[in-house]
C-alpha positions in Angstrom: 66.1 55.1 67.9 64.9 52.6 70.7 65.3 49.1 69.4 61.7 48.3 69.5 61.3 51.4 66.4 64.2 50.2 65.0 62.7 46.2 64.6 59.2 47.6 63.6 61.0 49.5 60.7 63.1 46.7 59.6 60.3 44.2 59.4 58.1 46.7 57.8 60.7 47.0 54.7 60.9 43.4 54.9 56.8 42.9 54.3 57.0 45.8 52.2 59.0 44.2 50.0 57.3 41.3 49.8 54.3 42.5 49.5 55.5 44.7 46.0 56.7 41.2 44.6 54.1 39.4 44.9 51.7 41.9 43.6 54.1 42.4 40.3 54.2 39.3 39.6 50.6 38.6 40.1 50.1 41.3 37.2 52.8 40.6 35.1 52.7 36.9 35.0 49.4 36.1 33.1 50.7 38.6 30.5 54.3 37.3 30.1 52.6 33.8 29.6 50.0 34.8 27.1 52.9 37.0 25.2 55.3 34.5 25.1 52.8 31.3 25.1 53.0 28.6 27.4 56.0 26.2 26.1 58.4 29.3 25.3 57.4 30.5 28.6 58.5 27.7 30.1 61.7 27.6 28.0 62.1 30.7 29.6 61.8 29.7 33.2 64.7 27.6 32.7 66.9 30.8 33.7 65.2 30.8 37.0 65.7 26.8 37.9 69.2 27.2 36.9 69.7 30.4 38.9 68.3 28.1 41.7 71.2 25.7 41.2 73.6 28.2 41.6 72.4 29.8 44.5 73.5 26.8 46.3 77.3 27.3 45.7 77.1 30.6 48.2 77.5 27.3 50.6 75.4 29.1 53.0 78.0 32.3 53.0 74.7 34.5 53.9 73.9 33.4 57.1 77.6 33.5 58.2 78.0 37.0 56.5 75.3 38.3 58.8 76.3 37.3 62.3 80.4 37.8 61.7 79.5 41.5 60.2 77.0 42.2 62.9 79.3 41.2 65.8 82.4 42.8 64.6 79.7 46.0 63.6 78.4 45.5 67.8 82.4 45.8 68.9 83.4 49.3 66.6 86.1 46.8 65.4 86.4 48.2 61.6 89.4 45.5 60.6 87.4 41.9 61.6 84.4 44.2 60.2 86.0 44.4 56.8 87.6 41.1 56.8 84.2 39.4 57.4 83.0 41.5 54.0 86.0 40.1 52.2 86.2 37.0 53.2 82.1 36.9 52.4 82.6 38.5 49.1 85.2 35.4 48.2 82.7 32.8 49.4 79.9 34.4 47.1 81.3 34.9 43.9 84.0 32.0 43.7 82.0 29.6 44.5 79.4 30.5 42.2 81.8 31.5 39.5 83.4 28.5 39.2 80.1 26.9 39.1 78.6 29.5 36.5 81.7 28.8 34.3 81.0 25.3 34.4 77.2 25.9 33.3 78.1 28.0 30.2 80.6 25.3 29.0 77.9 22.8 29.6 75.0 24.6 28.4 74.7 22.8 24.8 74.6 19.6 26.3 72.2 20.9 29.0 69.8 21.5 26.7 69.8 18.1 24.9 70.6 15.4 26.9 69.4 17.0 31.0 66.5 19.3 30.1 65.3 17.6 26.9 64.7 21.4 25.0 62.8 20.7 21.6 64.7 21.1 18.9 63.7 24.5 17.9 63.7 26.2 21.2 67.6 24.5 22.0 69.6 27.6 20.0 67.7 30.2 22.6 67.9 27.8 25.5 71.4 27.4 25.3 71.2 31.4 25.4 69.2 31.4 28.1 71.1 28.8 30.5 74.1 31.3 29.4 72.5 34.5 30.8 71.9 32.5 33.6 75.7 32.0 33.9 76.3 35.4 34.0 73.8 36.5 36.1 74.5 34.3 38.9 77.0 35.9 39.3 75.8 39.3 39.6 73.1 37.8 41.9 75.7 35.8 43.9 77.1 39.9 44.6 73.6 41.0 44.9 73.2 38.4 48.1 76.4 39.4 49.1 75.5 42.8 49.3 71.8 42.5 50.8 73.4 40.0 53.4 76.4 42.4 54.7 73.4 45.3 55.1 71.3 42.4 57.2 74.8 42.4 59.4 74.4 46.2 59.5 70.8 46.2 60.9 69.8 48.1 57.9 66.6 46.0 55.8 65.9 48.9 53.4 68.2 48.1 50.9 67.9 44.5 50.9 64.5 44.8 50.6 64.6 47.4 48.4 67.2 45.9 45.6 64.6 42.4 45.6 61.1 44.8 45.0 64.2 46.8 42.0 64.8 43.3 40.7 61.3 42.3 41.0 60.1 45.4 39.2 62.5 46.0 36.5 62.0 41.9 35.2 58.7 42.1 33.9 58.9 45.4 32.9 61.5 44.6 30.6 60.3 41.6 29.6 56.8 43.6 28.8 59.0 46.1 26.4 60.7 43.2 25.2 57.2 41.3 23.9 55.8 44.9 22.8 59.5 45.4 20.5 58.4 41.9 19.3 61.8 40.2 20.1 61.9 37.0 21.5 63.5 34.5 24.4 67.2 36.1 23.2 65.8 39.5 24.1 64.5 38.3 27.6 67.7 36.5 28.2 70.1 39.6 27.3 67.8 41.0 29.9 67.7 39.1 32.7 71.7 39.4 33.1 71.7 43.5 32.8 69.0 43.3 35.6 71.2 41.1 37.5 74.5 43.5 36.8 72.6 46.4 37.6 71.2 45.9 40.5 74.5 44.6 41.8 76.0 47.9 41.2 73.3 49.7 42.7 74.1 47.6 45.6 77.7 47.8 45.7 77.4 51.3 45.1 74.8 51.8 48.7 77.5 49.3 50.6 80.4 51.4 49.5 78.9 54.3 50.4 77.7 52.3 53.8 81.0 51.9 54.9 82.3 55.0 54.5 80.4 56.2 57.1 
């Protein structure tokens, strides 16, 4: 494939994936926030400013991942290929680990004295900022992941495990508002998405490299 095909096809997963976001979440939005009402909703969009927060202990590990994997991908050398994976993997999930243990042992106090949570919504926020903990750090692997295909010149998958995590959110949350669970439901939920789209991802990069 001539590299012209080749950057077409890799920015057309990339819009593609983007474009299947934003159109999920510009049907599944309005109905989350009527189902849940505006102040749980918002309760619940804790997870997501957390998440934020924790994104930044990857200490920019993404960027790095992609050049070191490409170069030592460009060379055939399969040792400073795997190292650059390893040493990428380390960056990603210790640094957000450590940092995710820290928010679940904070997470009470989070909720009272930093986010201000009324009273009867603190018992699922604390919840919630704790599914957060958990799935930062599948999504610290997920990034991992999605950056070391980037380094392999291949955009399918990273655009295709954002449009998996982008899908199977609101559609859980939709099954969890039609069960009639609440904010614990949803929070449960947003760490197996996390997990599991991290395996799927592992699983592709395994199966990457042994080619």
């Amino acid at each position: 494939m001539s590299r012209g095909r080749r950057f077409a096809r890799n920015v057309g997963w990339i819009l593609a994936g983007q474009a299947g976001i934003m159109a999920v979440n510009f049907i599944s939005v309005p109905y989350l926030l009527r189902g849940f009402g505006s102040e749980a909703y918002g309760v619940y969009l804790l997870i997501y400013t957390v998440a934020g927060y924790l994104g930044l202990f990857q200490f920019g590990a993404g960027r790095a991942t992609v050049k070191f994997v490409a170069e030592a991908r460009a060379a055939g050398e399969d040792g400073a290929l795997r190292d650059a994976l390893r040493h990428s993997a380390k960056i990603h999930f210790l640094g957000v680990g450590a940092a995710s243990v820290t928010l679940w042992l904070a997470a009470g106090p989070l909720t009272r004295s930093v986010f201000e949570v009324p009273v009867y919504y603190r018992v699922h926020a604390l919840w919630l900022l704790r599914a957060a903990a958990v799935g930062g750090v599948f999504a610290a692997g997920v990034q991992w992941v999605s950056a070391s295909f980037q380094g392999f010149q291949r955009f399918a998958w990273p655009a295709s495990l954002s449009l998996l995590k982008a899908l199977l959110m609101p559609l859980g949350l939709v099954a969890v508002l039609a069960s009639g669970r609440g904010l614990g439901a949803a929070a449960v939920w947003y760490a197996a998405v996390q997990a599991g789209t991290f395996a799927v991802g592992f699983w592709a990069l395994r199966q990457a490299l042994r080619e």
